[in-house]
C-alpha positions in Angstrom: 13.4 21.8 2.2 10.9 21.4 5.1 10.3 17.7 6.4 6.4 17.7 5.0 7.1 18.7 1.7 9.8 15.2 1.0 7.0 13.3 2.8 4.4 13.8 -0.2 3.9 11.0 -2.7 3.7 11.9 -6.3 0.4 11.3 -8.2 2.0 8.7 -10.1 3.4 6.9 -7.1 0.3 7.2 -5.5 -1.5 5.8 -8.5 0.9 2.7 -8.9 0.0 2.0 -5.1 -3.6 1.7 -6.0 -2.9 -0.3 -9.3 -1.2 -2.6 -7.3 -3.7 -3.0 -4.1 -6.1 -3.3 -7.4 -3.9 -6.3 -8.6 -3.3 -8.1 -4.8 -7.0 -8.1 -4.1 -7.8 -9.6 -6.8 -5.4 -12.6 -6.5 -6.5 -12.6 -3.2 -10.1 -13.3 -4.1 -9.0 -15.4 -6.7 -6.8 -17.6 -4.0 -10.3 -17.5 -2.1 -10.4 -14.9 0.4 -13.4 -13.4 0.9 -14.3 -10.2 -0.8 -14.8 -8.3 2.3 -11.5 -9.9 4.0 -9.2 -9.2 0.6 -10.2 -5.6 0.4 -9.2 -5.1 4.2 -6.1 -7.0 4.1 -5.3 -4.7 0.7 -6.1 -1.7 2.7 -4.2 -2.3 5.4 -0.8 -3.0 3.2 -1.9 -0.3 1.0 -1.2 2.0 4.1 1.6 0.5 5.2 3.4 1.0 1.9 2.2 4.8 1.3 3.7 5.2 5.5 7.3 3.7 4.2 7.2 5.6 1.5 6.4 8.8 3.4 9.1 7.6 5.8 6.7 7.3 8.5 6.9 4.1 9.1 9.6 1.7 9.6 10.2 -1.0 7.2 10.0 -4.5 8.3 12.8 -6.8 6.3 12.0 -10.6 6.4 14.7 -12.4 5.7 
């Protein structure tokens, strides 16, 4: 199987990653971030998360 086609997220995972970004801003705003702010900070992860996934992107492990 060609590298692209293992690098595709499903539509579910794809809509779980959006449910949760859904979830995280809103704690964010709630925690009092800015509206504006939350959503970029959400975006930004949101990416991050769908780039592991696709294994383009390194995953950073904090102990």
């Amino acid at each position: 199987m060609s590298n692209e086609l293992t690098n595709i997220l499903t539509d579910e995972q794809d809509k779980e990653i959006h449910l949760m970004g859904l979830v995280v801003n809103e704690c964010l705003i709630n925690e009092g971030l800015d509206e504006d702010r939350a959503s970029t900070v959400v975006a930004q992860a949101l990416k991050i998360t769908k780039g592991v996934l696709r294994g383009e992107v390194e995953p950073i492990i904090i102990d």
